[in-house]
N, C-alpha and C positions, 0 to 999 in steps of 0.2 A: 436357561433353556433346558428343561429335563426333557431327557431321551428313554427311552426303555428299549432294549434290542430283546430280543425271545427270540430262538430257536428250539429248534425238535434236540439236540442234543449236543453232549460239546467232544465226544468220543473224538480220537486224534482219526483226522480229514483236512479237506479241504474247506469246510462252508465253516466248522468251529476255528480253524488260524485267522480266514478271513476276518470276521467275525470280532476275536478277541484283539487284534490289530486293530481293529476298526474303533475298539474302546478303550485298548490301550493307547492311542496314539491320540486321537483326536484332542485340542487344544477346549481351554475355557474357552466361551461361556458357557461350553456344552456341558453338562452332569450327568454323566449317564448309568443308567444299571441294566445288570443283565440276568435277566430269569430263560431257565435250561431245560432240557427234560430228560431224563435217565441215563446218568453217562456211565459207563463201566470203567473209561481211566481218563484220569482228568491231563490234558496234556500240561506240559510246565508252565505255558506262558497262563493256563489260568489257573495254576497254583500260586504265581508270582500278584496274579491282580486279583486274589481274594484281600488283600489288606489295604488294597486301593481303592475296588470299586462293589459299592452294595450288588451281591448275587447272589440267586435263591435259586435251587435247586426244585423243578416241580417233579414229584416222581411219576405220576399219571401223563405227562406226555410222551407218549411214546411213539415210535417212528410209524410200526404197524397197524393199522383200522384197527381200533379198540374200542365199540361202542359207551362202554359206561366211565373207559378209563379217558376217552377222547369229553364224554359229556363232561367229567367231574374236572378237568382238565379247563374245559372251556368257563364253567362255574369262576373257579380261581381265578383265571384271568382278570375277565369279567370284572369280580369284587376287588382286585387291584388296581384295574385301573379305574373305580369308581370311587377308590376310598383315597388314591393317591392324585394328584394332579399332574402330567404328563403332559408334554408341548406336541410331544411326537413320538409314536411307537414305530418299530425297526423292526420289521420280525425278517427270520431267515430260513430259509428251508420250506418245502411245501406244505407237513401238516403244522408247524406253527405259522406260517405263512396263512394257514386257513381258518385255524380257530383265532389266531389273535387278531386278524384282521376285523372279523366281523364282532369279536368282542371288543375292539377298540369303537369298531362304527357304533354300536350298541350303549358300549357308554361313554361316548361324547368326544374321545380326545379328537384332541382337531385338525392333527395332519398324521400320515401313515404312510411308510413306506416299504416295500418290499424287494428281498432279493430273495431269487429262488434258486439260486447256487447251481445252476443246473434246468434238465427239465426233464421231463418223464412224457414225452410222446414218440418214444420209440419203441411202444408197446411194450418192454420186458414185463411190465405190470402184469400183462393180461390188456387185451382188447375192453373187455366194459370197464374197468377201474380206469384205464386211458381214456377212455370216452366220458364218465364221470367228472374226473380231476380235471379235463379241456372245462366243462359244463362249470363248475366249482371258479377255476378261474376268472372265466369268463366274469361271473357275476364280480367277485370279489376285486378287481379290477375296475369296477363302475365304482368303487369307493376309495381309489387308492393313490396317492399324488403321484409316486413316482415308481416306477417299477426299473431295477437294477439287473442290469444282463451283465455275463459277466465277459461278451462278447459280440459283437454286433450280429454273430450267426444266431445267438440265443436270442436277441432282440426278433430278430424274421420270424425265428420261428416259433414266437408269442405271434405276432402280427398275422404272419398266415392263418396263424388257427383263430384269429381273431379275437384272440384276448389283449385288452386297451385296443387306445389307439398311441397314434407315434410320437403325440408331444407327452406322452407320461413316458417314455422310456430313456433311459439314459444306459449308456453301457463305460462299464466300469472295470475294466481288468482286476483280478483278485491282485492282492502285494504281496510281492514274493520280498523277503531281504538277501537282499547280491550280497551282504558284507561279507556271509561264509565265502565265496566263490570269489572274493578281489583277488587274494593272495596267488590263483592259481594251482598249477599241477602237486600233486601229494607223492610223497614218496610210494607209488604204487604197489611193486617189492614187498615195504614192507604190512601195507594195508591186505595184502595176499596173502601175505605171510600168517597172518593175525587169523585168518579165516580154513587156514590150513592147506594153501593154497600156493602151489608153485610160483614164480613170479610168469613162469611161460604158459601158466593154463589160460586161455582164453574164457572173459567172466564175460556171461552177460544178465542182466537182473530187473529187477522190476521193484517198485516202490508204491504200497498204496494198503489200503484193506481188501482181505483176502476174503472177498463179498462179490457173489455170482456177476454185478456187475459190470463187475473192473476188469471177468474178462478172461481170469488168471488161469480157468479150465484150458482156455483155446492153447495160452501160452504152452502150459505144461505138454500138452498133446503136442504144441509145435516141436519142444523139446526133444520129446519121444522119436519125434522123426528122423529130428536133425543129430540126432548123440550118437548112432552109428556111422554115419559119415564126420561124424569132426570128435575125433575121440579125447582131444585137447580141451571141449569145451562144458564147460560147468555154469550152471541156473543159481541168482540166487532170487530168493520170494524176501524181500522188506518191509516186513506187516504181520497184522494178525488179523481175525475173524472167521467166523461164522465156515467158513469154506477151508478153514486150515485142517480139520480131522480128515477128509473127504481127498484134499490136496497130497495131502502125509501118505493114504490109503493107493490114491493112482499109483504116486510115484516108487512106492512098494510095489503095485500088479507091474509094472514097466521095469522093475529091475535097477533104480535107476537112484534109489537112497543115495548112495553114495556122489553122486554126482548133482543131487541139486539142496541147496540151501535155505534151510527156511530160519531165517534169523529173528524174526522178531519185529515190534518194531524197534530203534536202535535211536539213539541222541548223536552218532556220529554218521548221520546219511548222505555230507553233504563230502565226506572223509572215502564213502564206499562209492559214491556215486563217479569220484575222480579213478578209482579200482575197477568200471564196468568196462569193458571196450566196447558193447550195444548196451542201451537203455530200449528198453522194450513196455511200450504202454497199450494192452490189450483190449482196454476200458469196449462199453458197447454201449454208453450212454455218458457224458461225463461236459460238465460246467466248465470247463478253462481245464484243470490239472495243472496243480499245483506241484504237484511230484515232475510234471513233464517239463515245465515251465525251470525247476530245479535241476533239472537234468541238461537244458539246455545249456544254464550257465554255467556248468562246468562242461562244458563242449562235447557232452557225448553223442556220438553218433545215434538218432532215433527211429526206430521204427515203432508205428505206432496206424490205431489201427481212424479207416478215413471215416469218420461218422462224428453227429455233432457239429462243437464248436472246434475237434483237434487238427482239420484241416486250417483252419483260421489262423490258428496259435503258431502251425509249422510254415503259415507261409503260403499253404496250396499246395505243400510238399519242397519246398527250397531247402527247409531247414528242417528237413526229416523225410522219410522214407515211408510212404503212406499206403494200408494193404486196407482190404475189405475186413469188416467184421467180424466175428463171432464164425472165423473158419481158421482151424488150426492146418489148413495145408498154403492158406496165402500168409498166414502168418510164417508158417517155418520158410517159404522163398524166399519172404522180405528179408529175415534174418538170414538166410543162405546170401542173398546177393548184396549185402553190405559185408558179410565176414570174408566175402571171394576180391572185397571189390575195397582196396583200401583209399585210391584217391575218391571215391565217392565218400566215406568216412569221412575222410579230413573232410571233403568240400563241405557235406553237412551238417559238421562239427563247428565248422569257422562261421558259417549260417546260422548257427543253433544259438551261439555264444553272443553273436551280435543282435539277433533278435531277441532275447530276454531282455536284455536293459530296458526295454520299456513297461518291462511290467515289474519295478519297484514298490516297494512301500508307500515311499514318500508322493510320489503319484497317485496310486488309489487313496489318500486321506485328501488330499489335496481337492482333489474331485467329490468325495463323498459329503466332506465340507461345503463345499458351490453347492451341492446340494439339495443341504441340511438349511444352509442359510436363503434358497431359493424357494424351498417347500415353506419356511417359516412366516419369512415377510408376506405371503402370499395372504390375502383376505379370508379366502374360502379353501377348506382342506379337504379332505377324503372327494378328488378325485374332481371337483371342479374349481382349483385355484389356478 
């Protein structure tokens, strides 16, 4: 059973872990490969399965509308899967979600599935490009077996806007691996220590790509607020992108270098994440969060902001501390009334840590599997089996 997965990229996220999990994990009979599109750092888990599993690097797909890079993009495809035999194509993410989909229908393979790791109808796009990509789906959807939410919130709201119907969808939590977080609490002391940091300063931080998205404006500004009234308390940023020059530049006009952290991204996150006393997820559009989901199971207290699928993931708010969007004065409350308010911490810390167990690893292959073997057996593929 040859699979072929495509994504828009493998840059260190949430849709490329999913993603290389999904191929590093699955069992025979499945053979799978995986073609990428312009990554800037390959994360480890797929430097470790380059000598595993055949991967091709396309460089023309690129995340952004590129008309002749998206055409020449689509051409390739295209000829690979006409020159290869394929059981079933896996694309991830929306623009390879679009061009591979219709280049699979195009040449012939005969089941398709898709996960869109997310969804982009919360306009950040821009109103016509949102109104497009609905339009885009919609069709591409009338040819596709199964479409992968990564959250029963994302599944609705495919459905509301009317792209498929409800027996092509399946919702599949991303797989987070609990192993880092069994062991429990870290010597925090000295993980503070490391970052030049008293054991008594109050940390709180954030984990993700430092991309308009995610959010990390609103945070920083909440910061701003909140750093004359809590003069104990220090930011760190866990990431890099597109928004770090811009991020560096605020927090220079606010006076305030000295007190927030911009590390990187870092292989010991699961190490800092036990050193946060808030986890703060500012996202303004976001598929599950894998970073939030990570934060849970080391029990940090969350605030995070209510849009999307992050109410789903917390509970309705049980097991996190839920503000409105893309406003740095409800963000800095939320963060004010968990730092004032400690038995609410623990309560939705003990919430936080019992609600991740179900979004393991071993879980989402499990299911991706049902599937894979449900889409296959079927007679008729792309979208009427």
């Amino acid at each position: 059973m040859r699979i072929l997965h495509l994504i828009t990229r493998l840059d260190r996220g949430g849709s490329a872990t999913n993603t290389l999990l999904t191929v590093a994990g699955l069992p025979a009979p499945f053979g799978q490969s995986l073609v990428y599109g312009r990554t800037a750092e390959f994360p480890q888990l797929a430097l470790a399965l380059q000598s595993q599993v055949h991967m091709a690097e396309l460089p023309q797909l690129v995340r952004s509308p590129s008309p002749i890079k998206d055409l020449i993009a689509f051409l390739k495809i295209y000829r690979l899967l006409r020159n290869e035999r394929f059981d079933l194509v896996h694309t991830h993410t929306s623009k390879a979600g679009l061009l591979g989909r219709i280049a699979a229908r195009l040449a012939g393979v005969p089941h398709i599935v898709h996960t869109p790791h997310g969804q982009a109808f919360n306009g950040y796009a821009g109103r016509v490009v949102t109104a497009l990509f609905v339009l885009l789906e919609r069709w591409t959807a009338t040819f596709t077996d199964r479409i992968i939410g990564l959250t029963d919130q994302e599944v609705r709201d495919n459905l509301e806007r009317r792209i498929g119907v409800p027996q092509q969808f399946v919702s599949i939590p991303s797989g987070i691996d609990l192993k880092p977080f069994e062991k429990g609490a870290r010597d925090v002391a000295n993980i503070k220590g490391s970052l030049g940091l008293s054991p008594s300063t109050r940390l709180i931080g954030a984990v993700g790509r430092l991309d308009p998205v995610k959010g990390h404006r609103y945070l920083l500004d909440a910061f701003a607020i909140l750093a004359p009234r809590f003069p104990d308390l220090t930011l760190a940023l866990v990431g890099d992108g597109e928004l770090l020059p811009e991020l560096r530049s605020r927090a220079e006009h606010f006076g305030l270098t000295d007190r927030i952290l911009f590390l990187g991204w870092r292989e010991d996150v699961p190490d800092l994440l036990y050193a946060f006393d808030l986890f703060v997820f500012p996202s303004l559009s976001e598929g599950m969060g894998r970073a939030l989901v990570e934060a849970m199971a080391a029990g940090r207290p969350v605030v995070a902001s209510r849009v999307c699928s992050i109410p789903e993931v917390l509970a309705g708010g049980e097991a996190g501390y839920l503000v409105e969007p893309a406003s740095a004065g409800a963000l800095a409350a939320g963060i004010e009334t968990l730092l004032q308010d400690p038995e609410l911490r623990a309560r939705l810390a003990k919430a936080a840590r019992a609600r991740a167990q179900q979004y393991s690893v071993e879980a989402m292959l499990r299911k991706i599997e049902t599937v894979y073997h449900d889409v296959l057996k079927s007679r008729n593929g792309n979208g009427m089996g």
